[in-house]
Backbone as JSON Lines, residues from 0, in Angstrom:
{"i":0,"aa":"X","n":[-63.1,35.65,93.82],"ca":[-61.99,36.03,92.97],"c":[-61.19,34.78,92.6]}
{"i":1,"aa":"X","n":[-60.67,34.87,91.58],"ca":[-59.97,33.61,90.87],"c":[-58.75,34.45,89.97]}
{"i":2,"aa":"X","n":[-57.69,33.5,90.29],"ca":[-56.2,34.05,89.09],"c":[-56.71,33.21,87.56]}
{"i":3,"aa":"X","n":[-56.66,33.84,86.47],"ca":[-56.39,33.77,85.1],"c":[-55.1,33.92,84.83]}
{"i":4,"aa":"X","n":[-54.59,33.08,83.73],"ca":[-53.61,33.41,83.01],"c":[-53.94,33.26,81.46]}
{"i":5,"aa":"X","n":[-53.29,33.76,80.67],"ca":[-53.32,33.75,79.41],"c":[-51.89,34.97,78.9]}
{"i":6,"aa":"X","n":[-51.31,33.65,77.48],"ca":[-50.31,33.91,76.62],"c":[-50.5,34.78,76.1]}
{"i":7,"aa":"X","n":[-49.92,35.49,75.69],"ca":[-49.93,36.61,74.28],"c":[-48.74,36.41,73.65]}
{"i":8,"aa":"X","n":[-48.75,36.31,72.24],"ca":[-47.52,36.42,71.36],"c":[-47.36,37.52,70.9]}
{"i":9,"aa":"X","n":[-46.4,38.14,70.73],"ca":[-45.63,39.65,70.47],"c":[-44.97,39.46,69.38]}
{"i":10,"aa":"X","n":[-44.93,40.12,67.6],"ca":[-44.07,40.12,67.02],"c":[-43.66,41.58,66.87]}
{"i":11,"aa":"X","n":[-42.13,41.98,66.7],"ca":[-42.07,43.09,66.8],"c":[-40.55,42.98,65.99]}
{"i":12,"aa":"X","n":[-40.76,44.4,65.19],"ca":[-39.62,44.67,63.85],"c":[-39.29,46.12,63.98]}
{"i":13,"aa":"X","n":[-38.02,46.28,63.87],"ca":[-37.61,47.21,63.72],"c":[-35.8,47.29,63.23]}
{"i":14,"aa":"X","n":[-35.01,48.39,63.71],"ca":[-33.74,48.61,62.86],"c":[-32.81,48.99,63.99]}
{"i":15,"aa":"X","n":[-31.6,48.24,64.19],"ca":[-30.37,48.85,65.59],"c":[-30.67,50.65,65.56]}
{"i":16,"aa":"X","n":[-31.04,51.46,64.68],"ca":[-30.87,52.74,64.8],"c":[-31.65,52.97,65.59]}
{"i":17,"aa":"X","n":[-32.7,52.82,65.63],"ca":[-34.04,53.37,66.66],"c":[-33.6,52.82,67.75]}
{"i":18,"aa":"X","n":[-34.27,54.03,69.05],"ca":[-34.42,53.98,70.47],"c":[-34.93,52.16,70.76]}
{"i":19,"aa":"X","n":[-35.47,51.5,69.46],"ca":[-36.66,50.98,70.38],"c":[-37.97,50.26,69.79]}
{"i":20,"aa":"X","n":[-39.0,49.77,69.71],"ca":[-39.85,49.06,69.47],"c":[-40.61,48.9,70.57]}
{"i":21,"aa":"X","n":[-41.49,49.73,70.49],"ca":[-42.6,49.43,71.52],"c":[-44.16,49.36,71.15]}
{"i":22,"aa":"X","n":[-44.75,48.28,71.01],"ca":[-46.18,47.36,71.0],"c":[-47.27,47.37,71.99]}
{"i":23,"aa":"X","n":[-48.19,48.36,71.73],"ca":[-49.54,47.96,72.77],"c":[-50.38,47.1,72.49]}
{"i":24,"aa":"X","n":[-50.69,45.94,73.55],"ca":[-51.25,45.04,73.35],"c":[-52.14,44.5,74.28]}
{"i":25,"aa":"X","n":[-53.4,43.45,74.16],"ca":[-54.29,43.81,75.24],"c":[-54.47,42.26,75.48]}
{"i":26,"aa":"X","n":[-54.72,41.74,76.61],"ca":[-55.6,40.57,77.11],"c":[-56.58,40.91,77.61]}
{"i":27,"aa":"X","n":[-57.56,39.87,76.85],"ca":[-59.52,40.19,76.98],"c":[-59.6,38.67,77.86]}
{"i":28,"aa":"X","n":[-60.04,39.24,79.15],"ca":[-60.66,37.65,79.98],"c":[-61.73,37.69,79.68]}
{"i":29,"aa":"X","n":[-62.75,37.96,79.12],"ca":[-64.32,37.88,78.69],"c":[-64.97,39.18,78.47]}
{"i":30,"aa":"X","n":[-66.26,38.9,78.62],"ca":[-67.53,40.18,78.46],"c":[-67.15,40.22,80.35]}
{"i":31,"aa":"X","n":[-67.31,42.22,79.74],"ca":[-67.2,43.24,80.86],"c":[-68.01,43.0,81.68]}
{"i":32,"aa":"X","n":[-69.13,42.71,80.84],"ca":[-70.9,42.54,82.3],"c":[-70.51,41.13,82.89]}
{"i":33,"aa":"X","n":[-69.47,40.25,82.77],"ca":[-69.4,38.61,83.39],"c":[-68.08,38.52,84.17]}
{"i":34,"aa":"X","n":[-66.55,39.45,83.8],"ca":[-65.33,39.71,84.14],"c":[-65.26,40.35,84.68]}
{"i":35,"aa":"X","n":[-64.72,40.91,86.07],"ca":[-64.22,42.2,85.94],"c":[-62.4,41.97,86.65]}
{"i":36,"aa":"X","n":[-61.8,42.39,85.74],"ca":[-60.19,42.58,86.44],"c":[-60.02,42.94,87.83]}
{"i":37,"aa":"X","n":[-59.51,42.64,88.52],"ca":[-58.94,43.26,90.27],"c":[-57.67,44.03,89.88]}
{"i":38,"aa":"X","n":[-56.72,43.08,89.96],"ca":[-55.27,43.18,89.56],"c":[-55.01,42.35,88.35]}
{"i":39,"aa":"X","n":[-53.71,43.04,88.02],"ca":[-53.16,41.98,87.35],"c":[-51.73,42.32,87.07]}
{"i":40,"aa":"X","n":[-50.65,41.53,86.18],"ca":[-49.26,41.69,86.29],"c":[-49.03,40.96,84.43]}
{"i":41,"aa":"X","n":[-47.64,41.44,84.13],"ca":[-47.34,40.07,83.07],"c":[-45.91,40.23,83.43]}
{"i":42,"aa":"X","n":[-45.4,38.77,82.82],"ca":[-44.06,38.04,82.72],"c":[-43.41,37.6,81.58]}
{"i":43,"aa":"X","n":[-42.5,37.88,80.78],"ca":[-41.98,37.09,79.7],"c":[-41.9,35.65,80.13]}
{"i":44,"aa":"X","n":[-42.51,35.21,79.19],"ca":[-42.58,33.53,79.0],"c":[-41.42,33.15,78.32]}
{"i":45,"aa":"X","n":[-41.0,33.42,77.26],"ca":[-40.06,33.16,76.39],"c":[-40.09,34.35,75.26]}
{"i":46,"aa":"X","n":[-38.92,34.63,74.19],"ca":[-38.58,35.12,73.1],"c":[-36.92,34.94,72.78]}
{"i":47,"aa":"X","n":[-37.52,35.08,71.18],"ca":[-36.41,35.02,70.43],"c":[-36.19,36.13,69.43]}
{"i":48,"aa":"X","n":[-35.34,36.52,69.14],"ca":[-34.85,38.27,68.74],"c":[-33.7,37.79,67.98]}
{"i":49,"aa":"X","n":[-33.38,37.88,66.95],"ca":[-32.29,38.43,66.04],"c":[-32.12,39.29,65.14]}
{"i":50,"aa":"X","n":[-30.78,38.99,64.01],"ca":[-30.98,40.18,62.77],"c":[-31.46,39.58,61.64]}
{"i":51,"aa":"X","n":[-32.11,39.92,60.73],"ca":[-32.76,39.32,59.39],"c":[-31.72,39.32,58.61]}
{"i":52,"aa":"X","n":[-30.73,40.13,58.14],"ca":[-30.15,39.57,56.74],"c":[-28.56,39.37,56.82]}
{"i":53,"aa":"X","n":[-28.36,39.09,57.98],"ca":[-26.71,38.64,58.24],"c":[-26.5,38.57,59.74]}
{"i":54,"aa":"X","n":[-25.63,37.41,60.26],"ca":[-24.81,37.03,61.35],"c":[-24.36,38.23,61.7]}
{"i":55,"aa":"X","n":[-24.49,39.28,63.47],"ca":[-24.23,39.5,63.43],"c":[-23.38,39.57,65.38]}
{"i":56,"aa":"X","n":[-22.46,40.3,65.16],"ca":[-22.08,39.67,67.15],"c":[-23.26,40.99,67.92]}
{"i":57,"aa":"X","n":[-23.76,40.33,68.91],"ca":[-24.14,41.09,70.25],"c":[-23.66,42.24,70.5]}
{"i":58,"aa":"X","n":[-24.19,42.98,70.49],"ca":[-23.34,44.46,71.25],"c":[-24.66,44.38,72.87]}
{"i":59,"aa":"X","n":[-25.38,44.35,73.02],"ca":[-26.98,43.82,73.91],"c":[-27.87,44.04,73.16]}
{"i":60,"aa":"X","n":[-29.05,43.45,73.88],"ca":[-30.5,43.48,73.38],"c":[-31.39,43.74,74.84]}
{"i":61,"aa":"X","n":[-32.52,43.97,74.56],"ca":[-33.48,44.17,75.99],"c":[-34.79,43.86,75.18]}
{"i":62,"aa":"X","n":[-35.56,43.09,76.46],"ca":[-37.18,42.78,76.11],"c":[-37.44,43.52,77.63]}
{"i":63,"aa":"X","n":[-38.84,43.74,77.67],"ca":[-39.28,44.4,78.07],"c":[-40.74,44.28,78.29]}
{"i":64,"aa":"X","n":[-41.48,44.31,79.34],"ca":[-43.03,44.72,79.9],"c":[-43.32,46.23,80.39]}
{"i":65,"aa":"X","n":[-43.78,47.35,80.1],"ca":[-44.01,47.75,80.63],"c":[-45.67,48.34,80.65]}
{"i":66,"aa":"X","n":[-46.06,49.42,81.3],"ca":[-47.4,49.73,81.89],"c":[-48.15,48.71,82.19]}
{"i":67,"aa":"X","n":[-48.56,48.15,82.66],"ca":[-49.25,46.84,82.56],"c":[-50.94,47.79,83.27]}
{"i":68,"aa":"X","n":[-51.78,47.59,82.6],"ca":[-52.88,48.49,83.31],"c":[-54.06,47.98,82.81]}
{"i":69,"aa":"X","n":[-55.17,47.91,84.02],"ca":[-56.78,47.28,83.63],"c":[-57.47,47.86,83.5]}
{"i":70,"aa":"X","n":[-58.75,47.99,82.61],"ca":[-59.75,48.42,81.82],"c":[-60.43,47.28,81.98]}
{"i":71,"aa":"X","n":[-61.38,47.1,83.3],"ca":[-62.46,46.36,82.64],"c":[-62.35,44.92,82.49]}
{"i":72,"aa":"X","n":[-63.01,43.8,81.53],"ca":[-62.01,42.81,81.57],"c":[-60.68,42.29,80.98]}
{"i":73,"aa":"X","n":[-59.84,43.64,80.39],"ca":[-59.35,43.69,79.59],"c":[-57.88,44.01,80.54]}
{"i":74,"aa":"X","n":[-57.14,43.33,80.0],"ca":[-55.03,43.8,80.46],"c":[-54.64,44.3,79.62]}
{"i":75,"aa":"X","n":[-54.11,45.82,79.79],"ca":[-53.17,46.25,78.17],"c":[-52.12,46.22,78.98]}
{"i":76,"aa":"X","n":[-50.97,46.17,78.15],"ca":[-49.33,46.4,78.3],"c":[-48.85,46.48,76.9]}
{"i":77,"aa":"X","n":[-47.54,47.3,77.13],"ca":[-46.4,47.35,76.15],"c":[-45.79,46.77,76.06]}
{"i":78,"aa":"X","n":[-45.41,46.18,75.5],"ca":[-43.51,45.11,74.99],"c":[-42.6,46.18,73.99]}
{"i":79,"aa":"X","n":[-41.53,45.85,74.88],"ca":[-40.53,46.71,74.53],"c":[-39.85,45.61,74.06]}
{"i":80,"aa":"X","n":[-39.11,45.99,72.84],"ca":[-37.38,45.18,72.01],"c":[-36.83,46.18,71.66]}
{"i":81,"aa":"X","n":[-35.27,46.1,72.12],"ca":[-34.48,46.52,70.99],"c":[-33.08,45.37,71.05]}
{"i":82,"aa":"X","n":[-31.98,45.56,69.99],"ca":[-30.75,45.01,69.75],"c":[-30.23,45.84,68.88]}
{"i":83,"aa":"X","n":[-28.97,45.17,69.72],"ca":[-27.36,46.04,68.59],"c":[-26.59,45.17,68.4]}
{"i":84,"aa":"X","n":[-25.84,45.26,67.64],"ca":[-25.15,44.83,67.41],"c":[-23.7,45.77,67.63]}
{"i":85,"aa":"X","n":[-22.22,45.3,67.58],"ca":[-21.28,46.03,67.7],"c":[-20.35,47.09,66.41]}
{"i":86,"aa":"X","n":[-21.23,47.46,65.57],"ca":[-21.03,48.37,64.95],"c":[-22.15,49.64,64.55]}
{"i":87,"aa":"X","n":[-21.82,50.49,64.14],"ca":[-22.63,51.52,64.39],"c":[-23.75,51.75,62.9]}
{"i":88,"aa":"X","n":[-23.95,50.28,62.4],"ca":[-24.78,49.79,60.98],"c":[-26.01,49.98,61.49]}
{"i":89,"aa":"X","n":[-27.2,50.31,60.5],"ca":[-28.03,49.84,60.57],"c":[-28.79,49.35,60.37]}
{"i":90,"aa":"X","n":[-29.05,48.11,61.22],"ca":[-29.36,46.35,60.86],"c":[-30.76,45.94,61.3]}
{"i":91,"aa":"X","n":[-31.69,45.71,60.21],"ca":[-33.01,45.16,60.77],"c":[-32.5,43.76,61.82]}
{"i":92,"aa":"X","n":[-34.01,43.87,62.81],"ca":[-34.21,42.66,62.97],"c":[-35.78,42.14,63.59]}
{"i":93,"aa":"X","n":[-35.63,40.86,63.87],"ca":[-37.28,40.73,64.49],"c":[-37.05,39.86,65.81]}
{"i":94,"aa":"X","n":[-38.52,39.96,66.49],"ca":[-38.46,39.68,67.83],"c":[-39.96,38.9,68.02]}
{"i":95,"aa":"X","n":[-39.97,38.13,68.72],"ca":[-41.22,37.73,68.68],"c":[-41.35,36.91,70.16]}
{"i":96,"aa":"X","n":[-41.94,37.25,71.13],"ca":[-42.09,37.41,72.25],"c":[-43.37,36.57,72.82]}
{"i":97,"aa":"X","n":[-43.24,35.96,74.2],"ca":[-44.47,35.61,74.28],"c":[-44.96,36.16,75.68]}
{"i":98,"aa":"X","n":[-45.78,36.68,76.45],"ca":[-46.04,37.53,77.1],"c":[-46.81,36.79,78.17]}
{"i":99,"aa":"X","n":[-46.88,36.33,79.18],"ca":[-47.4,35.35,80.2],"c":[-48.56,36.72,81.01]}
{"i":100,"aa":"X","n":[-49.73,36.59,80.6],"ca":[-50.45,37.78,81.34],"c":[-51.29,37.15,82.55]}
{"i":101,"aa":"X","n":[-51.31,37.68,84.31],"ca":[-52.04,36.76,85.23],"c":[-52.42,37.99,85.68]}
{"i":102,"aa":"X","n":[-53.86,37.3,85.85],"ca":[-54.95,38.53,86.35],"c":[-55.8,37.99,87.36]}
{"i":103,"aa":"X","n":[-56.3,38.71,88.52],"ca":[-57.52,38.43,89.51],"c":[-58.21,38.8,89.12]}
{"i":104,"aa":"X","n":[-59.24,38.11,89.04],"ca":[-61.01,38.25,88.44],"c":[-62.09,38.27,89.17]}
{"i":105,"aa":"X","n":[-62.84,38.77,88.76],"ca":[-63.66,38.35,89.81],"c":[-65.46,38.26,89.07]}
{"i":106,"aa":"X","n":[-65.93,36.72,88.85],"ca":[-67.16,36.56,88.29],"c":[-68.42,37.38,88.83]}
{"i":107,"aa":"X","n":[-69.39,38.14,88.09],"ca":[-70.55,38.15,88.4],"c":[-71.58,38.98,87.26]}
{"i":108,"aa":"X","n":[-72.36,39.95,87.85],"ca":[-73.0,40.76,86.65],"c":[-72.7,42.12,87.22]}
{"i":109,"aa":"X","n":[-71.9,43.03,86.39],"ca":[-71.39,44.16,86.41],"c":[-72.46,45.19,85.83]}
């Protein structure tokens, strides 16, 4: 068994009105018959989130990992965004996330 890591970038759009923005997304460590996943986990690496068409103040924002689950040689998870701002407008914005995915592997023929 051996730890992998690998990035994923997340872009994700939506409007202060909605609950929410949530993205399924997958990390592939190789062919199934050569990979196979044990465990695995992810971590925000970094992101940046604002509003597209005007300055506006913080009311909060939240990023987010959740389900994180293996298939094989494959990691899916969700990324969650949302933001508000402090009025009750509603204000696009975008988010673009980078997703730190680390997995135990384990080489052979499956």
């Amino acid at each position: 068994m051996a730890l992998m890591f690998q990035s994923i970038f997340v872009s994700v759009a939506g409007n202060s009105g909605l609950d929410g923005e949530r993205q399924n997304n997958v990390a592939d460590f190789g062919s199934p018959q050569k990979v196979r996943v044990i465990t695995a986990d992810c971590a925000i690496k970094s992101f940046h989130i604002g509003f597209q068409e005007d300055d506006h103040n913080f009311f909060f924002q939240r990023i987010a990992v959740h389900n994180v689950r293996v298939e094989g040689s494959q990691v899916l998870f969700d990324v969650f965004a949302k933001i508000r701002d402090d009025s009750d407008d509603l204000n696009n914005y975008v988010a673009e996330i980078e997703v730190l995915v680390i997995a135990d592997v384990e080489h052979g023929h499956f």
